[in-house]
C-alpha positions in Angstrom: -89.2 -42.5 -29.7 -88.1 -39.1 -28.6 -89.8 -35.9 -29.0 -88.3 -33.1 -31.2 -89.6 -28.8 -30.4 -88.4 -25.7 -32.0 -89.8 -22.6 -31.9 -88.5 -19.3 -33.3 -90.8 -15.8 -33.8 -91.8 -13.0 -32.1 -93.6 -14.5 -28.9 -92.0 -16.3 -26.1 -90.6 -19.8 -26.9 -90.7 -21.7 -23.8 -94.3 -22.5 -23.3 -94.9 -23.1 -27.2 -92.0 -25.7 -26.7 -94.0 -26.8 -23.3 -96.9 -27.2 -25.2 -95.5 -28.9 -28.1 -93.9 -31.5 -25.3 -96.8 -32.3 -24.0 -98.3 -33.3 -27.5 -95.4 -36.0 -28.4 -95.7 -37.6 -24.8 -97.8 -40.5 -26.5 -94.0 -41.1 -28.6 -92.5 -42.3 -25.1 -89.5 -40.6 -22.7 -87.8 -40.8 -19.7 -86.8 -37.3 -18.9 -86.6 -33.3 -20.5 -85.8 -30.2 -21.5 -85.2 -26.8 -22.5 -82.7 -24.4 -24.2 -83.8 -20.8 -25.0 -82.2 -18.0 -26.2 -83.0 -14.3 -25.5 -81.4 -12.3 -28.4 -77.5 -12.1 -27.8 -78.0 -13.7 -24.6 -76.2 -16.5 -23.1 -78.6 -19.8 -24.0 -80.6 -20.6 -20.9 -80.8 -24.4 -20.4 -83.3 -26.4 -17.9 -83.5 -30.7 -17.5 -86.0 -32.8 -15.3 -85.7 -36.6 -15.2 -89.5 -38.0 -15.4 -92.7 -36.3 -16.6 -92.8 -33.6 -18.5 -95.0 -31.3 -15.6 -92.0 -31.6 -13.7 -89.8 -29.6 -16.4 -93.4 -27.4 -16.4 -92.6 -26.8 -12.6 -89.3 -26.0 -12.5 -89.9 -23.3 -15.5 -93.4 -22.2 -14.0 -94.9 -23.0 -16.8 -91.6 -21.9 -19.2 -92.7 -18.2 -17.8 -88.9 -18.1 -16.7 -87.1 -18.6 -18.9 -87.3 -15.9 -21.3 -86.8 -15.8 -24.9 -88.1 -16.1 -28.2 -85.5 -18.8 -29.8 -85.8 -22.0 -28.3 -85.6 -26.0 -28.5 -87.1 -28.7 -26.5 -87.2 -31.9 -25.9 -88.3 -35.7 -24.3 -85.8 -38.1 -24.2 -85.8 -42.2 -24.5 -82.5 -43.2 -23.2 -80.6 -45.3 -25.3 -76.9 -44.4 -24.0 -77.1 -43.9 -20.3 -79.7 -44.2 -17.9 -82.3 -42.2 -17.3 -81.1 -39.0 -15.6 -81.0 -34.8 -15.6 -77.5 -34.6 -16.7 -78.3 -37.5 -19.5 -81.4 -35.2 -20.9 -81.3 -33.1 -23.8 -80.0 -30.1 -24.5 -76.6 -30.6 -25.0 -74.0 -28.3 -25.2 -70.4 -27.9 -26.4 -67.7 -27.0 -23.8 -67.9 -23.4 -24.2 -71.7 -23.2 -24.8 -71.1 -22.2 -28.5 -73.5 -24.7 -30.0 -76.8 -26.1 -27.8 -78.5 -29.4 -29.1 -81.1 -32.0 -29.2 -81.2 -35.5 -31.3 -83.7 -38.1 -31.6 -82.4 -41.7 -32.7 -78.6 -43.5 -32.6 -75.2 -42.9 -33.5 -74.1 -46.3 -34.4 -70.2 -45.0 -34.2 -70.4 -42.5 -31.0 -67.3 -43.6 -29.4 -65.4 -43.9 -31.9 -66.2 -40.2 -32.5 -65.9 -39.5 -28.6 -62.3 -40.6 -28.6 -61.7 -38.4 -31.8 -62.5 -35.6 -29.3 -61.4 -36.2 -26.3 -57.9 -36.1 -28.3 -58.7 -32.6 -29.1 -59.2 -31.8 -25.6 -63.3 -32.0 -25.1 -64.7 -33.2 -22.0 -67.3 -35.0 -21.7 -70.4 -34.7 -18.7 -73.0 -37.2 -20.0 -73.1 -40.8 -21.2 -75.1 -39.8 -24.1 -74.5 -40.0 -27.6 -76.1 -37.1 -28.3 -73.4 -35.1 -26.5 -70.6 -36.4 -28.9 -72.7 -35.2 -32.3 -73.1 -31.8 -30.3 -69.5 -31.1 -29.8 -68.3 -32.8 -33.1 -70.8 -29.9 -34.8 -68.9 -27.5 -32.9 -65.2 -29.1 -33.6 -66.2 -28.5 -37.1 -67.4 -25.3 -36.8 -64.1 -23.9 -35.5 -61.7 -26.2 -37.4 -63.0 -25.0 -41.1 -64.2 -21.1 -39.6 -67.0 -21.7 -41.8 -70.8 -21.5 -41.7 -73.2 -23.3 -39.4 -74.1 -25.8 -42.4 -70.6 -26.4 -43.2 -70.6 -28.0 -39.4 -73.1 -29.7 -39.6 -72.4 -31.1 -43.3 -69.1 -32.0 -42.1 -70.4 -33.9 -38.8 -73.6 -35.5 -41.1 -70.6 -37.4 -43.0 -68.8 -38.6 -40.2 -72.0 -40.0 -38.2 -73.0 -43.0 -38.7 -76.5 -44.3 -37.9 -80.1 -42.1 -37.6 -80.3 -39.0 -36.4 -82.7 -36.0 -36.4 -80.6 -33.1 -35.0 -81.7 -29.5 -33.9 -79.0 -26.8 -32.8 -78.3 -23.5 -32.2 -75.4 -21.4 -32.6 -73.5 -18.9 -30.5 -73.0 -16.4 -32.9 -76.5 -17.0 -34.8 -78.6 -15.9 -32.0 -82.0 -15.9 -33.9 -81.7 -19.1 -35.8 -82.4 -22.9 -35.5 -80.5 -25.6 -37.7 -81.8 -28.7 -38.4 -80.5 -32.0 -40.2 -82.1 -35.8 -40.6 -81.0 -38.9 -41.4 -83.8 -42.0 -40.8 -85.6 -39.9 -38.1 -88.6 -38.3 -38.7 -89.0 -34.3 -38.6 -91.2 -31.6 -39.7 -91.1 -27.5 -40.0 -93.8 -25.6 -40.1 -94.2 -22.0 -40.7 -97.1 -19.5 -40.4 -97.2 -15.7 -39.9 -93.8 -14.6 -39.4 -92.7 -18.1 -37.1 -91.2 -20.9 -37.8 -91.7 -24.5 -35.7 -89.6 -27.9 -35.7 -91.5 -31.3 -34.3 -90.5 -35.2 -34.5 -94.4 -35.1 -35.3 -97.4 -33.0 -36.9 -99.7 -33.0 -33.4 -96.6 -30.8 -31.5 -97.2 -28.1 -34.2 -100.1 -28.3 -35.3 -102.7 -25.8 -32.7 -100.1 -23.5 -34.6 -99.8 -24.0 -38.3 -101.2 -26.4 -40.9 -98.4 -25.2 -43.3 -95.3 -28.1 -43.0 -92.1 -28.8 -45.0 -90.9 -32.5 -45.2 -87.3 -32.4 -44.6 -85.3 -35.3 -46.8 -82.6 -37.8 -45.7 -79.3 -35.9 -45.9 -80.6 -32.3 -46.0 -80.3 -29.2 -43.6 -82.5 -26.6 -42.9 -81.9 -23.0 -41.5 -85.1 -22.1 -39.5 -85.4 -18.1 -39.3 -88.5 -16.2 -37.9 -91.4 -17.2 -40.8 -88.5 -18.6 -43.1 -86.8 -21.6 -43.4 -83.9 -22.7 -46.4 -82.8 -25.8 -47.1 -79.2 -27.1 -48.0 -78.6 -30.8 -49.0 -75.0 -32.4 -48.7 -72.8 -30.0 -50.0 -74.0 -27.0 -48.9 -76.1 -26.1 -51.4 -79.9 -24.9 -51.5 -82.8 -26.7 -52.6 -86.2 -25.6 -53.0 -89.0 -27.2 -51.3 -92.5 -27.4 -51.4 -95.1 -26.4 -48.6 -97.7 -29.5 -47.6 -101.2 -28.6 -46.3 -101.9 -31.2 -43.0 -105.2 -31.7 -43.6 -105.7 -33.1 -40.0 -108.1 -30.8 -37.6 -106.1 -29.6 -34.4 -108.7 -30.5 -32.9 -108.7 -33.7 -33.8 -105.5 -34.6 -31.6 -107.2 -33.8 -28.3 -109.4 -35.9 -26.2 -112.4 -34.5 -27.0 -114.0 -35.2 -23.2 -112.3 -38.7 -23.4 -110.5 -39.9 -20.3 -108.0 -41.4 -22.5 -106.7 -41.2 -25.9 -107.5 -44.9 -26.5 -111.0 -44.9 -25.7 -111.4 -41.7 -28.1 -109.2 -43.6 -30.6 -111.8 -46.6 -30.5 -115.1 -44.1 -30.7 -113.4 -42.6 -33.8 -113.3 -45.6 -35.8 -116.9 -45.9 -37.2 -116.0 -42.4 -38.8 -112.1 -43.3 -40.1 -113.1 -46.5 -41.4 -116.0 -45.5 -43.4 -113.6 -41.9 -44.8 -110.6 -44.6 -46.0 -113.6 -46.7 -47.4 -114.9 -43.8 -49.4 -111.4 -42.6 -50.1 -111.0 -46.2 -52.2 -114.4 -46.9 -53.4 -116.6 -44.4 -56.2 -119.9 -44.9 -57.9 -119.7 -48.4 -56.3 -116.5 -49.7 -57.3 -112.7 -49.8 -56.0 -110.8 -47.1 -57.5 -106.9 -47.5 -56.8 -106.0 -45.1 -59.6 -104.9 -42.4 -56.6 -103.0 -45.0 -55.5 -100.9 -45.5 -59.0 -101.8 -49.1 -59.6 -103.3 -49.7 -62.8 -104.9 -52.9 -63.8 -102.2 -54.0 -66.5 -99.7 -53.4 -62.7 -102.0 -55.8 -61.1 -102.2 -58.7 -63.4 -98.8 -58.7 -64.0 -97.6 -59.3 -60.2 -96.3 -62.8 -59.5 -96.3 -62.4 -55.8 -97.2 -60.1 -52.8 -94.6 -59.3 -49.6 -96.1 -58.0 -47.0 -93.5 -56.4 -44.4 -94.3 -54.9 -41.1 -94.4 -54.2 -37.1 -96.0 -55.1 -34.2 -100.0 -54.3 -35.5 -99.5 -54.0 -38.6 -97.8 -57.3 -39.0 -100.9 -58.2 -37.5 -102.8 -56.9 -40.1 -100.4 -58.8 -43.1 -101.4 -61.8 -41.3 -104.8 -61.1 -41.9 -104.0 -59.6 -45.3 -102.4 -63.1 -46.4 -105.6 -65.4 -45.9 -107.9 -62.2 -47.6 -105.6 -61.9 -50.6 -104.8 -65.6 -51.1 -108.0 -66.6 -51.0 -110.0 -63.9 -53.4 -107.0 -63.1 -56.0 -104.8 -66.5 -55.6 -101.7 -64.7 -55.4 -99.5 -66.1 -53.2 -98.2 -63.7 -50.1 -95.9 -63.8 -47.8 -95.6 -62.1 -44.5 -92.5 -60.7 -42.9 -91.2 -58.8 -39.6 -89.8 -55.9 -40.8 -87.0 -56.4 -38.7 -85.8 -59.7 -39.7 -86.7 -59.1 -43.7 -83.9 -56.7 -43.8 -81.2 -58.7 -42.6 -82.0 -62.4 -44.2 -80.8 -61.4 -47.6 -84.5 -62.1 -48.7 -85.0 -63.8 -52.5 -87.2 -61.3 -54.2 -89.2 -61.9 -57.8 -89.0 -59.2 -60.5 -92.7 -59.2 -60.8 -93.5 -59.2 -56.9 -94.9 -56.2 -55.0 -93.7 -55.4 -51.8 -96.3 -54.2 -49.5 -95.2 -52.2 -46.6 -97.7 -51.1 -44.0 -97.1 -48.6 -41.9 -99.0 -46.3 -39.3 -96.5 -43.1 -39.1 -94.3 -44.3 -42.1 -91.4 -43.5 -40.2 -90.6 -46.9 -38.8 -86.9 -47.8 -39.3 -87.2 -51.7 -40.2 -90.1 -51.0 -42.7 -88.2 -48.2 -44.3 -85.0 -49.9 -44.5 -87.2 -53.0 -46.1 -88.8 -50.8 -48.7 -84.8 -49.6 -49.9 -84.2 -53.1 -50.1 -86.8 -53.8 -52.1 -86.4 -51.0 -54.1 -82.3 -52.0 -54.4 -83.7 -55.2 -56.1 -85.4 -53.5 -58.6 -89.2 -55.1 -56.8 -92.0 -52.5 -56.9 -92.8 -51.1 -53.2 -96.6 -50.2 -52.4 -96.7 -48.0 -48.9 -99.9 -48.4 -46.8 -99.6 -45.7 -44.7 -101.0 -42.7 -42.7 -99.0 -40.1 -42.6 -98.9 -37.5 -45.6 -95.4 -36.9 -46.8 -93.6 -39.4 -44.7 -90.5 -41.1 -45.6 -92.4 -44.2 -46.6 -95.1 -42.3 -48.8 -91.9 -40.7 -50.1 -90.1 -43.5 -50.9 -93.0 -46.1 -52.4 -93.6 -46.8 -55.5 -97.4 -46.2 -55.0 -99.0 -45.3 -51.8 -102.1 -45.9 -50.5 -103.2 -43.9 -47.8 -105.5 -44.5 -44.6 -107.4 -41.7 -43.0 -107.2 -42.1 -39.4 -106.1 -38.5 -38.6 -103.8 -38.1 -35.5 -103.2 -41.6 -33.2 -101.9 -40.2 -30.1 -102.0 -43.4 -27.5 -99.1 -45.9 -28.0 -101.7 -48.5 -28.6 -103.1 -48.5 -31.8 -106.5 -49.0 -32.6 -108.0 -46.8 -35.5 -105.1 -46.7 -37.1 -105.2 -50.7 -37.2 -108.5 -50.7 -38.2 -108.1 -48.4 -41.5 -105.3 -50.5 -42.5 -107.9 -53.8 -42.5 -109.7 -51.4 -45.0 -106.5 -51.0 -47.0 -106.3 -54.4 -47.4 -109.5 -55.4 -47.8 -109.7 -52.8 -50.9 -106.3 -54.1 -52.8 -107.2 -58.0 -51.9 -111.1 -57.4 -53.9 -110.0 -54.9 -56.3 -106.7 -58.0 -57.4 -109.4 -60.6 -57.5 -111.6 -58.4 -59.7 -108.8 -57.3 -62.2 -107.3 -60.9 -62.8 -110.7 -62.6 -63.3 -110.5 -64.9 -59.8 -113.8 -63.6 -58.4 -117.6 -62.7 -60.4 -118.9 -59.5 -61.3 -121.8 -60.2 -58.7 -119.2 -62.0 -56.0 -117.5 -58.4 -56.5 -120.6 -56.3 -56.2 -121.5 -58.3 -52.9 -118.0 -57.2 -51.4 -118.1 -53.6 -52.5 -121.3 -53.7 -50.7 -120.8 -55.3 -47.4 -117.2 -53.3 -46.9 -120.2 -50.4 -46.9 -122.0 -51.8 -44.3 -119.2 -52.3 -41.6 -118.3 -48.7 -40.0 -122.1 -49.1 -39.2 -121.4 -52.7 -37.6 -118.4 -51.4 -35.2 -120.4 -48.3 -33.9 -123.3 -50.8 -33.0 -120.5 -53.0 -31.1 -118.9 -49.7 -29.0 -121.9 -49.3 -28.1 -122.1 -52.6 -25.9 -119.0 -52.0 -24.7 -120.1 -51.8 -21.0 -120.3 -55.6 -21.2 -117.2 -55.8 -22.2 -116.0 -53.4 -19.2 -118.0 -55.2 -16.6 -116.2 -58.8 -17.5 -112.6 -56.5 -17.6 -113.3 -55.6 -13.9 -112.7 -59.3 -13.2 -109.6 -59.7 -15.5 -107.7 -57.0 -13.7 -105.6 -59.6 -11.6 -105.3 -62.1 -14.5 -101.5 -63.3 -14.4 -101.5 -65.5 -18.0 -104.1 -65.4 -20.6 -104.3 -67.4 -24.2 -106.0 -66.5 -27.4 -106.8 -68.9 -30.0 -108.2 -69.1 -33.6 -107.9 -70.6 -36.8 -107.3 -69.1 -39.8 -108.7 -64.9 -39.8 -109.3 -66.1 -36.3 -105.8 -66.6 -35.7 -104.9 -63.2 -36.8 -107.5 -61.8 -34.9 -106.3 -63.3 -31.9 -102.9 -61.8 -32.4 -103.6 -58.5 -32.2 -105.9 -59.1 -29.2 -103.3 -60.7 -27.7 -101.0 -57.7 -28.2 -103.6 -55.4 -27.1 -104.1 -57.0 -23.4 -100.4 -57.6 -23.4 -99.1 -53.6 -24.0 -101.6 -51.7 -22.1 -102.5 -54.0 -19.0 -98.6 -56.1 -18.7 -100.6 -59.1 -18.2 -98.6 -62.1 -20.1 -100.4 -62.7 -23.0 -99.7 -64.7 -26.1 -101.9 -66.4 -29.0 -101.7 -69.5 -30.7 -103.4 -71.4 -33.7 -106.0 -73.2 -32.0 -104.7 -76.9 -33.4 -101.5 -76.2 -32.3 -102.8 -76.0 -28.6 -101.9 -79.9 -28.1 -98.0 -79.2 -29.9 -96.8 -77.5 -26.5 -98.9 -74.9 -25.1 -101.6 -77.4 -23.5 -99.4 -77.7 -20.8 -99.4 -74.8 -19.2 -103.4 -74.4 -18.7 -104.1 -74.8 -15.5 -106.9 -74.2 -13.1 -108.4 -70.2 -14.0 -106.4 -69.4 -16.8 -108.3 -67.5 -19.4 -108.6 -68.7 -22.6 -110.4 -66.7 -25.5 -111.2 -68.3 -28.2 -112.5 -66.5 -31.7 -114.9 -68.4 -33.7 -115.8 -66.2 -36.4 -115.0 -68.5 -39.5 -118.2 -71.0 -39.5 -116.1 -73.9 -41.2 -113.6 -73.8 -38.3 -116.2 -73.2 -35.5 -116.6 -76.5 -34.4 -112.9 -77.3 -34.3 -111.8 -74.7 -32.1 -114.8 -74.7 -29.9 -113.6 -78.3 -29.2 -109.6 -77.0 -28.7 -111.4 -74.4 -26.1 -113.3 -77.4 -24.6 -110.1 -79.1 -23.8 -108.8 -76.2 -21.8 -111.7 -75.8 -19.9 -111.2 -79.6 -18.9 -107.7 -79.0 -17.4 -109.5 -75.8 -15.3 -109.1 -72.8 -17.8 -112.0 -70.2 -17.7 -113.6 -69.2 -21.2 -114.3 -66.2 -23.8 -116.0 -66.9 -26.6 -115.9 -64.7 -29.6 -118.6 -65.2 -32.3 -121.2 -64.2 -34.5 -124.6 -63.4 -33.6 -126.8 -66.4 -34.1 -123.8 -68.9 -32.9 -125.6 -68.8 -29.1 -125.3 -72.4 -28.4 -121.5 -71.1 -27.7 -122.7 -69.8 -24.2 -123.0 -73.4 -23.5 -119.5 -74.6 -23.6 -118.4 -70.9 -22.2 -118.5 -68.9 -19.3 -118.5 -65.9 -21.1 -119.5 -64.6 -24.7 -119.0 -62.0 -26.4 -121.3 -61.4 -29.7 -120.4 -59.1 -33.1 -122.5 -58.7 -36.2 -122.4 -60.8 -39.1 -120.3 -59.9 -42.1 -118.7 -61.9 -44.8 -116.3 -64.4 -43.3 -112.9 -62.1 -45.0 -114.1 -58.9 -42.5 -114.4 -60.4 -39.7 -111.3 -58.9 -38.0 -112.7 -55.5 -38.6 -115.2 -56.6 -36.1 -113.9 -59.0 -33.5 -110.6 -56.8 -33.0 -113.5 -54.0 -31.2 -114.4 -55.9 -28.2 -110.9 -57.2 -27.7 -109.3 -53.2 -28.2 -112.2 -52.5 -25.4 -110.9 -55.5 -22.7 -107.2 -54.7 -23.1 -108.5 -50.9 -22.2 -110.9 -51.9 -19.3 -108.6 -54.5 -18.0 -105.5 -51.8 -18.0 -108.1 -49.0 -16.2 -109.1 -51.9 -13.6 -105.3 -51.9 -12.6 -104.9 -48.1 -12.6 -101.8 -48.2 -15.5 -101.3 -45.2 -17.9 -103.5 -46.8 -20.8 -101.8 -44.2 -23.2 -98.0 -44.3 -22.2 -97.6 -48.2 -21.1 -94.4 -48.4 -20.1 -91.1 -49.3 -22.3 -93.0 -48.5 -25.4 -92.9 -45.8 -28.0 -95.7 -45.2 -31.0 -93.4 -44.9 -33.5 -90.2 -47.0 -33.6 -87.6 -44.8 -35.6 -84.5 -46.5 -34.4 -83.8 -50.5 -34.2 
């Protein structure tokens, strides 16, 4: 959601916080802003409702506003609308403490009424103004330190927060706390840097410390110490991001997206050779040895938006090579349905930023009921990878557009590696059956790059899309999943209403609103279920719907029954989706540049969902 800057060294804050702006814009905002402090100066604050270059213009660039302290910010509103006096920074009354937040305080007005008693007013509708004057209440109530403010305000918030401030009387300082929000710091060469996110910091330093639930740092220039609850220090260890800088710019792209598909011949094959050596799976990294595999009763799988997607996919992969039985769950409704766990389950949790509130607060629960946790995740060091039991990582490097794509694809690998290497371990699948996987999972970075490079197919049938109002997918089985995430894709980047279905359930309901050129899109990648949903298409096109076909190459007798087809490579049957989700990433793309929409920033949505 929101995007979280800090800057403090020896060169001039406001266009490092400027630039570290414009790299969370992907996260989602409405408006933003600027505090900077010049030594002992009075803090200098500037807000701009919309875009970021409109804060750029009213700070030429952050060339006037002069300092070498600073914090930034991009807000998604949450309490209030959308305005300048609703953006971040904050201040107290008498300017004595300047702050940002990213996420929710569950009980800000309760808190608001604790201080308008003690005579604070009150200019926004925000809840991030109430956490900034309750850290200054504290501060003059006890006469203490800057962390015994803040450790007093931490215990009387409730919700998630990741908080940045500065103080009056600590002119060349920047305090930081987190709860359930994610935040990093970096440090290199006598500066210090604060970001929601490692792309905002990382043109500058590779060098990052993972702030913990509960804890407070004190950033000074090329310094930072940390202080959990009480107020006392803790040491912390330095991570290397391995990620190139380079890596999080478009690279001659017009969008992030279309880079983000191009890359993911390269990340797929890197998080296949990160899980298979000399030929076999190797999960040992991951933690998972084979006496933990055979002894698992039962597999959750809990996750968001894509990633659920991928679970779905996960679940026919899994139950079908190792016979454990799965189950899938949203995240968001797991949590609260007082789930009934088995002592020998594993809890899978996948998760692109491993920052995402429902999964996290799923993996606690899990972990509450004494149920292993395995994180599938991206990011190095997040709360998820901190939390698991095991982790298994995917190596897509840096996804900057909301709509994921590579990151997507590299979790399919995930799961393709845990669902072959279970089946292998308990005995459910041949030493040559085994070989033949290993082998083909090889094969299909190869297979995707052959597929982008067709796309112009793909973007000459988009063109024709572009004033689509309703569109269906449909599959059976992997298909099914597939379809989902297609479905998403067209629906998040394009706004065209969009929804899949199991193909047999077509005639339950959803029949009856085909009409005369709807688009339909059926994937038929499965050859046992071919026939069947070819037919369920077949029955849409007799009530007026137009068709996409999805198949294999070979399966050309589809063109016959379709008005348009759209071929992949073969694989075996359980990779499909690695394949079929390409030309579907590339039509929600084409289809979103037909209309002229912001394919990166679609509107209402964030990349990384920290808050419910």
């Amino acid at each position: 959601m929101c995007g979280i800057v800090g800057y403090i060294g020896e060169k001039q804050a406001a266009p490092i916080l400027l630039d570290g702006l414009s790299k969370l814009e992907y996260r989602g905002y409405d408006s933003a802003g600027l505090a900077v402090r010049n030594g002992e100066a009075d803090v200098k604050v500037v807000k701009a409702k919309g875009r970021l270059k409109i804060l750029a213009e009213k700070t030429d660039d952050g060339k006037s506003m002069i300092g070498t302290c600073g914090i930034g910010h991009t807000r998604w509103a949450t309490h209030g609308e959308p305005s300048e006096t609703n953006a971040h920074p904050h201040h107290s009354d008498d300017g004595n403490v300047v702050g940002v937040h990213n996420g929710i305080i569950e009980n800000y007005q309760e808190l608001r009424n604790k201080l308008l008693r003690k005579g604070y007013q009150f200019y926004s509708e925000t809840d991030t103004e109430v956490a900034i004057k309750l850290v200054d209440y504290y501060y003059k109530k006890y006469l203490g330190t800057p962390v015994d403010a803040i450790n007093h305000a931490m215990i009387r918030i409730r919700g998630s927060y990741a908080l940045e401030v500065m103080f009056k009387e600590y002119p060349n300082e920047i305090y930081v706390a987190r709860k359930d929000s994610p935040m990093i710091i970096g440090v290199e060469n006598g500066e210090s840097f604060v970001a929601s996110d490692v792309p905002a910091i990382l043109k500058y330093t590779r060098n990052v410390y993972y702030i913990g639930n509960m804890e407070i740092g004190r950033l000074q220039k090329g310094g930072v110490t940390f202080y959990n609850l009480d107020g006392d220090e803790i040491e912390k260890e330095l991570t290397e991001i391995k990620w190139d800088a380079e890596a999080a710019e478009k690279a001659g792209f017009e969008h992030f997206m279309m880079k983000e598909i191009h890359e993911q011949p390269k990340v797929v094959a890197d998080t296949i050779n990160s899980v298979i050596k000399n030929g076999r799976i190797d999960l040992s990294e991951v933690g998972l040895t084979e006496e933990d595999i055979q002894k698992i009763s039962q597999i959750y799988i809990i996750a968001c938006g894509s990633a659920y997607h991928v679970g779905i996919s996960a679940q026919y992969i899994i139950e079908d090579l190792a016979r454990i039985p799965v189950r899938v769950e949203v995240a968001s409704e797991f949590r609260y349905r007082k789930p009934i766990l088995d002592k020998d389950g594993l809890v899978v949790v996948i998760s692109q930023s491993g920052e995402t509130a429902d999964s996290l607060a799923a993996i606690r629960e899990a972990k509450d009921a004494g149920v292993k946790t395995l994180g599938i995740v991206n990011v190095i060091g997040s709360s998820i990878a901190r939390e698991a039991d095991y982790v298994l990582y995917t190596l897509a490097g840096p996804e900057i557009s909301v709509a994921t794509t590579k990151a997507y694809s590299t979790q399919l690998i995930a799961s393709y590696a845990i669902a072959i290497q279970f089946a292998k371990v308990r005995e459910n699948i041949s030493e040559e059956k085994y070989a033949s996987l290993v082998e083909e999972l090889l094969t299909i970075p190869e297979k995707i790059e052959k597929i982008i490079d067709d796309k112009e197919r793909i973007q000459w049938f988009a063109a024709k899309q572009a004033a689509a109002r309703d569109v269906f997918f449909i599959g059976r089985g992997i298909d099914y999943a597939i379809s989902l995430e297609g479905s998403l894709k067209l629906k998040e980047v394009s706004y065209i209403h969009s929804e899949a279905y199991p193909a047999g359930e077509l005639k339950h309901g959803t029949i009856s609103l085909v009409e005369d050129d709807i688009l339909v899109i059926g994937v038929l990648t499965q050859e046992e279920l071919y026939e069947k949903t070819l037919s369920n298409m077949l029955e849409c096109k007799s009530r007026g719907a137009y068709l996409m076909g999805l198949t294999t190459y070979g399966n050309y007798n589809v063109e016959d029954s379709v008005d348009f087809a759209v071929y992949i490579p073969k694989t075996d049957v359980h990779f499909a989706n690695s394949l079929a989700v390409i030309p579907l990433q590339l039509l929600g793309y084409y289809v979103s540049v037909a209309k002229g929409l912001d394919v990166d920033k679609p509107r209402n949505l964030a990349k990384s969902v920290t808050v419910e």
